[in-house]
C-alpha positions as CSV (number, residue, x, y, z in Angstrom):
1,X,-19.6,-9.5,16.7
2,X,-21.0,-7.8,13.7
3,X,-24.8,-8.1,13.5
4,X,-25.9,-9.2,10.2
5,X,-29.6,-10.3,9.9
6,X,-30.3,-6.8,8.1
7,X,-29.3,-8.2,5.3
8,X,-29.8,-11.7,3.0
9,X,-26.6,-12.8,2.3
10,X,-26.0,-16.2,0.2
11,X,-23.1,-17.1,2.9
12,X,-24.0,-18.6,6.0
13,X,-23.8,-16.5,9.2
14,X,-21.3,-18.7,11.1
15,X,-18.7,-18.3,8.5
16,X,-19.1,-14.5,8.2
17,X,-19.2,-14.6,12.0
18,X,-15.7,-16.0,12.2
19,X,-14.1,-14.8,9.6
20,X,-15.1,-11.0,10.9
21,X,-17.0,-10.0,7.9
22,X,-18.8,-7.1,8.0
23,X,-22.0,-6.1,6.0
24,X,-22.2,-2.1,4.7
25,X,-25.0,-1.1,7.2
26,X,-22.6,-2.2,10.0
27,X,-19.7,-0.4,8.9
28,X,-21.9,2.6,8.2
29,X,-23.1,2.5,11.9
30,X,-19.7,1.4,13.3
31,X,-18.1,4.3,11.0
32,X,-20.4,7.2,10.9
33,X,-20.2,6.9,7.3
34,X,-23.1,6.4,5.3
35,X,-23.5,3.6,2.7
36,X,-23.4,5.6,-0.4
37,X,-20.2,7.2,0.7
38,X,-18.5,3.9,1.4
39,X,-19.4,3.0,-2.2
40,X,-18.2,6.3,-3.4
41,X,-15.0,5.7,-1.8
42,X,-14.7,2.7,-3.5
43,X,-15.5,2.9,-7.4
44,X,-13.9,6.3,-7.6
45,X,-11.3,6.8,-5.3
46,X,-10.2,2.5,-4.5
47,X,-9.7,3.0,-1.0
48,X,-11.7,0.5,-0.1
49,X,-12.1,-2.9,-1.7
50,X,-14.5,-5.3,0.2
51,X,-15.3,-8.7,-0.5
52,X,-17.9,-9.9,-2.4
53,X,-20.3,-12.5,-1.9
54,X,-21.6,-14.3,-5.3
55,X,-24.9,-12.1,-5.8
56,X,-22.8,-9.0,-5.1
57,X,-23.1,-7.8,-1.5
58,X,-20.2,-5.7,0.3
59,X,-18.5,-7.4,3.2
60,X,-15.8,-5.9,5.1
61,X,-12.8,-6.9,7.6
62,X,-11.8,-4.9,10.6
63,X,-8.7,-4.2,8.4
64,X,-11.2,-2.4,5.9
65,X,-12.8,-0.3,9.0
66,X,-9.8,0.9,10.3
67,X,-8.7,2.1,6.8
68,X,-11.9,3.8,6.8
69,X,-11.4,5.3,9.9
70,X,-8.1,6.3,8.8
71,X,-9.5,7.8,5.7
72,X,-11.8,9.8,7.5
73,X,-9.3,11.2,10.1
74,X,-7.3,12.5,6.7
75,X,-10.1,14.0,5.6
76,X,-11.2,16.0,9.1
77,X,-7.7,17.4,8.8
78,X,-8.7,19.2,5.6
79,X,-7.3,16.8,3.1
80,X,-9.5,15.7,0.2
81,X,-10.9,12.7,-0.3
82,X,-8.7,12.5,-4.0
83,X,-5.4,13.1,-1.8
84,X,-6.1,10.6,0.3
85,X,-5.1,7.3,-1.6
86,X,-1.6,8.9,-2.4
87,X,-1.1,9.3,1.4
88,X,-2.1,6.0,2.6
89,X,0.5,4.5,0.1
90,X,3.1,6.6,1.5
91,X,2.1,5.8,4.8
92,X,0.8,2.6,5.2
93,X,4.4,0.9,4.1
94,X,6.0,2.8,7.4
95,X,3.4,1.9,9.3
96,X,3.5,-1.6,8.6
97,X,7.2,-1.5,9.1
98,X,7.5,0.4,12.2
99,X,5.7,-2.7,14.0
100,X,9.3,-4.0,13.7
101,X,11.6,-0.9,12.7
102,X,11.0,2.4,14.2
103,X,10.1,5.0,10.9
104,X,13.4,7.3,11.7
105,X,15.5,3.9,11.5
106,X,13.6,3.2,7.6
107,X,14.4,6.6,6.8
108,X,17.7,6.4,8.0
109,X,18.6,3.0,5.7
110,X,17.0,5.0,2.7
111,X,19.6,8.1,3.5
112,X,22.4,5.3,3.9
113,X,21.6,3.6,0.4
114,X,21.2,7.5,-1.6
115,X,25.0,8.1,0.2
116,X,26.2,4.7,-1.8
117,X,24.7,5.8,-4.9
118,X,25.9,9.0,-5.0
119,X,29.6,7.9,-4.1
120,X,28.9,5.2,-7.1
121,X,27.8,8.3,-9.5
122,X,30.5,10.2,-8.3
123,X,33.3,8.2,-9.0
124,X,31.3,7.3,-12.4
125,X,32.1,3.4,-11.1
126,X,29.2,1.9,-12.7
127,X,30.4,-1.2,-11.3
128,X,29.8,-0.3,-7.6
129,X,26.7,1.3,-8.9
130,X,25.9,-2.2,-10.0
131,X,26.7,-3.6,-6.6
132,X,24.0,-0.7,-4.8
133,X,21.3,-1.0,-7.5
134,X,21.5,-4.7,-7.2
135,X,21.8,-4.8,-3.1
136,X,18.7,-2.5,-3.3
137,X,16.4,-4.4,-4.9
138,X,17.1,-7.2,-2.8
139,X,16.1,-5.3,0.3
140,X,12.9,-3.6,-0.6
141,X,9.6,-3.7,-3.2
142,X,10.2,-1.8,-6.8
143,X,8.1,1.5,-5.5
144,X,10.0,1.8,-2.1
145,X,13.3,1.2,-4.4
146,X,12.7,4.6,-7.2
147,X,10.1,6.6,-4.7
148,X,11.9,6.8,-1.8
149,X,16.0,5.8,-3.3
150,X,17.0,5.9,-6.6
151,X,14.6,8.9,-7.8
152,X,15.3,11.3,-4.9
153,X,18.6,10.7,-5.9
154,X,18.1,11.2,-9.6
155,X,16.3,14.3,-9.0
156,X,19.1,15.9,-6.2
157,X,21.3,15.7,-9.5
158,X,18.5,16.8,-11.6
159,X,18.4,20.4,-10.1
160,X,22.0,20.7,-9.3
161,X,23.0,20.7,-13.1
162,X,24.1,24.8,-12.6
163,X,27.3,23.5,-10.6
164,X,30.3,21.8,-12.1
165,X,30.1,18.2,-12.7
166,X,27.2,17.6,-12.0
167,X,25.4,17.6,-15.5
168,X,27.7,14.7,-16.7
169,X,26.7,12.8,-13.1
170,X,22.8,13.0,-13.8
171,X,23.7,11.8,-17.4
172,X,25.6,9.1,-16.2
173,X,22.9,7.8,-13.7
174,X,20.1,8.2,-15.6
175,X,21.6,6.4,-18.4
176,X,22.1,3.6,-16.3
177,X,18.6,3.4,-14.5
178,X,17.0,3.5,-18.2
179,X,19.2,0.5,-19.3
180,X,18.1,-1.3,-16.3
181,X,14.6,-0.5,-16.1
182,X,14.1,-1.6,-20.2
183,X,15.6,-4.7,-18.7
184,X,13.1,-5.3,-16.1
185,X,10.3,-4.1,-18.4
186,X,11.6,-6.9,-20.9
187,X,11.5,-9.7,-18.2
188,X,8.2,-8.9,-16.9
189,X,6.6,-8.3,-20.5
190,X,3.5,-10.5,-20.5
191,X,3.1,-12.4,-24.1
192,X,-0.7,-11.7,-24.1
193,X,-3.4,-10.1,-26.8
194,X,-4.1,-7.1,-24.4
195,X,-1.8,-4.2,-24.1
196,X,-1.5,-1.6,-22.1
197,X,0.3,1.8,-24.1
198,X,2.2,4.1,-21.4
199,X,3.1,7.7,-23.4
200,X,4.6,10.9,-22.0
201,X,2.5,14.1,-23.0
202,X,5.4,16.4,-25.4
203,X,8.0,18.2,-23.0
204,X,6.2,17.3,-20.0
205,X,8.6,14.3,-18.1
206,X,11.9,12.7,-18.8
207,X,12.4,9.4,-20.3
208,X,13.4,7.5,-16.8
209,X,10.0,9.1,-15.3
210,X,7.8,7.6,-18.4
211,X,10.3,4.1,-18.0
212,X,9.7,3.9,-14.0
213,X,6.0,4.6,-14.6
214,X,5.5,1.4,-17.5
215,X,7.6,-0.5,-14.8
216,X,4.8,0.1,-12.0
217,X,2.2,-0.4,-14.2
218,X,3.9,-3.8,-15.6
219,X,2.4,-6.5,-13.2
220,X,-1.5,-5.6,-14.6
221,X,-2.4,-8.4,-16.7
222,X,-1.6,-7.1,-19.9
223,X,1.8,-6.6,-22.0
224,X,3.2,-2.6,-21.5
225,X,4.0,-0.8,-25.0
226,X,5.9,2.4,-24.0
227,X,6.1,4.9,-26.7
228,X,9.2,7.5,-28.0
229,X,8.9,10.7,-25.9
230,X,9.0,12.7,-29.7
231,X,5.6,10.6,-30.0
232,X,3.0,13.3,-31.7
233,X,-0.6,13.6,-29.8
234,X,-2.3,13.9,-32.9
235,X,-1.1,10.7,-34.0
236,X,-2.1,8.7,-30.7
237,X,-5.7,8.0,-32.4
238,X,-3.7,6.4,-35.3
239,X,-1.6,4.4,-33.0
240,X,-4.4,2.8,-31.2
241,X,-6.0,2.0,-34.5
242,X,-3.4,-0.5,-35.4
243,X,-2.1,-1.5,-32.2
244,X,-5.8,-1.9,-30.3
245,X,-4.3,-1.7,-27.1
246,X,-6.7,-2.1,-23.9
247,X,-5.8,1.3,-22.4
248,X,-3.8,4.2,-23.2
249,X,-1.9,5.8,-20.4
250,X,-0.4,9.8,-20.4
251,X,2.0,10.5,-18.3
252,X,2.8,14.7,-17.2
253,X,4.7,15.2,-14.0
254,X,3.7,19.6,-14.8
255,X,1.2,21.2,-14.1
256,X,-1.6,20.6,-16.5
257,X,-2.2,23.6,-18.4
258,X,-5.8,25.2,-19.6
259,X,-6.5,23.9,-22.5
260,X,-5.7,20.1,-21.4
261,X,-8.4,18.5,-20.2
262,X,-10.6,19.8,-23.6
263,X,-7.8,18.5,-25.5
264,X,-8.1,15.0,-23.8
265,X,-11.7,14.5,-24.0
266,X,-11.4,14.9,-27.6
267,X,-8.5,11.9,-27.8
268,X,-10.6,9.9,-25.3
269,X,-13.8,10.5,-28.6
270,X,-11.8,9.3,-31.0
271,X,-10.4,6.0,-29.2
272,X,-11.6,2.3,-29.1
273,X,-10.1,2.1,-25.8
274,X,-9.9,3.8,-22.3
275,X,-8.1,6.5,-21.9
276,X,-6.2,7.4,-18.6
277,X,-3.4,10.4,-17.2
278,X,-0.8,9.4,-14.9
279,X,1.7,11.5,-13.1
280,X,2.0,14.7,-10.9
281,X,-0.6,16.3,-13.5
282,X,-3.0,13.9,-12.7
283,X,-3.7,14.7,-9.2
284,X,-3.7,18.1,-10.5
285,X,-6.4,18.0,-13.2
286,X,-8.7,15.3,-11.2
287,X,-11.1,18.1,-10.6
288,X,-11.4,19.5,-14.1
289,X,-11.6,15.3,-15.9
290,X,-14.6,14.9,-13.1
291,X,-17.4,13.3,-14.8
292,X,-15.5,12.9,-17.9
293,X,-14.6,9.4,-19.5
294,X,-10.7,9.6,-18.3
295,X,-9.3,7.9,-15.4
296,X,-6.5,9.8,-13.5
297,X,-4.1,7.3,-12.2
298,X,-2.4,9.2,-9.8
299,X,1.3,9.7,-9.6
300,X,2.6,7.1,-6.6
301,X,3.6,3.3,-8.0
302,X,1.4,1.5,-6.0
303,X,-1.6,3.5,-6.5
304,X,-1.1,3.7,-9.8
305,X,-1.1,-0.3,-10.6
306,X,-4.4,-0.7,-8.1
307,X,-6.1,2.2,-9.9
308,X,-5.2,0.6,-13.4
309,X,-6.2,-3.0,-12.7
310,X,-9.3,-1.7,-11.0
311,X,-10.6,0.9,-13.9
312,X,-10.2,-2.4,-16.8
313,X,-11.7,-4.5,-14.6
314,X,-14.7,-2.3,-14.6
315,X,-14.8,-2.2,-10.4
316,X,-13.7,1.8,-10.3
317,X,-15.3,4.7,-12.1
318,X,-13.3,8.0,-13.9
């Protein structure tokens, strides 16, 4: 049982007992990880949210220690600390499945559902492709369903463009995923004050990616304004002028080039709200925003929503 008369906690003892609650100093001995790294991990990174008792002291389950010994077993295999949350969302899905589905058999119904759409796309039969989408959703979370499905797919026909047909087959999926992602973005628009603007950086992702994006971000507490990709930079300060949105969002799936972190530290100066990058770039330029005023949201669904909810609500740092 975790030994907790270190600490005054406003709680009494019994109930911490039984519920498996944790204070820092016991995970820290438990761990190997000291205090102030456990708090790091947690107001920069979120991958670790304890409870809290009313006059603010950490507590943590044995669900929390594992993840932290899970972090740092990522971390002695030479990934760094910044990687890390993107891995455990990959991963900790799987895991939670295989308890009942073996990860090969997962993987295998993922392959099974890409072979339906692409016979759908192939055919051009948007009706089947109505029937897979549909049959989809109804079998998995929204990540699981573009991550690991419909994007791969999307992609495959992306990069394939140079042989025959296959330009007017990426065109005639991704027209469809648009329509039905502005449809789900619709029904899940929150009528609120707050808003949350999602904008691609010029030239630097497709429409669906930017659409896909506003959908994951779409269940934080505030309504999701996604603006034209022909949307100019220098005109984002004016934007948030009149619309007064509660955060601004970029979204770059390339690789972030030079002169882009100076030129978003100048757009974070001149805005009332917080500014934040999203996407592939975003793992990418973490390094180079350190210690700057923008959060980097990373590029995987359900990071991405945590990290948001988490930055507004003041309990992570950029």
């Amino acid at each position: 049982m975790p030994v907790i008369t270190d600490i005054a906690l406003d709680v009494p003892s019994l109930a911490i007992a039984r519920e498996e609650l944790f204070p820092i100093r016991e995970v820290s001995r438990l761990t190997g990880i000291n205090p102030v790294t456990l708090r790091a991990w947690e107001r920069r990174y979120g991958l670790i949210q304890p409870t809290r008792t009313e006059s603010g002291h950490r507590l943590y389950s044995m669900t929390d220690i594992e993840r932290v010994r899970s972090i740092l077993g990522w971390i002695e295999r030479g990934v760094s600390v910044s990687k890390v949350a993107k891995i455990l969302a990959k991963t900790e899905p799987l895991k939670a499945l295989a308890q009942i589905i073996p990860d090969e058999l997962v993987l295998a119904d993922y392959d099974q559902w890409q072979q339906q759409v692409n016979t759908a796309v192939s055919a051009f039969d948007e009706v089947q492709l109505e029937q897979a989408y549909g049959q989809i959703f109804s079998s998995y979370p929204l990540t699981v369903v573009f991550q690991d499905i419909l994007l791969p797919v999307w992609k495959q026909l992306l990069q394939r463009q140079d042989a025959f047909g296959k330009t007017s087959e990426w065109l005639f999926l991704d027209g469809f995923l648009r329509s039905r992602v502005l449809q789900r973005l619709l029904l899940v628009r929150v009528m609120q004050p707050r808003r949350v603007i999602v904008c691609a950086l010029a030239g630097q992702c497709h429409e669906l990616e930017v659409l896909v994006s506003a959908l994951y971000l779409s269940s934080v507490d505030s309504a999701i304004q996604v603006l034209a990709l022909e949307q100019p930079f220098d005109e984002l300060t004016l934007v948030c002028q009149r619309v007064k949105p509660q955060a601004l969002v970029l979204i770059s799936n390339h690789a972030p080039s030079p002169e882009l972190p100076r030129r978003l530290n100048r757009l974070a100066l001149s805005l009332d709200c917080q500014l934040f990058l999203a996407g592939d770039a975003s793992d990418l330029a973490q390094e180079s925003l350190a210690g700057s005023s923008i959060g980097c949201l990373g590029n995987e669904g359900v990071v991405m929503r945590q990290r948001l909810k988490q930055f507004l609500a003041g309990n992570l740092d950029t």
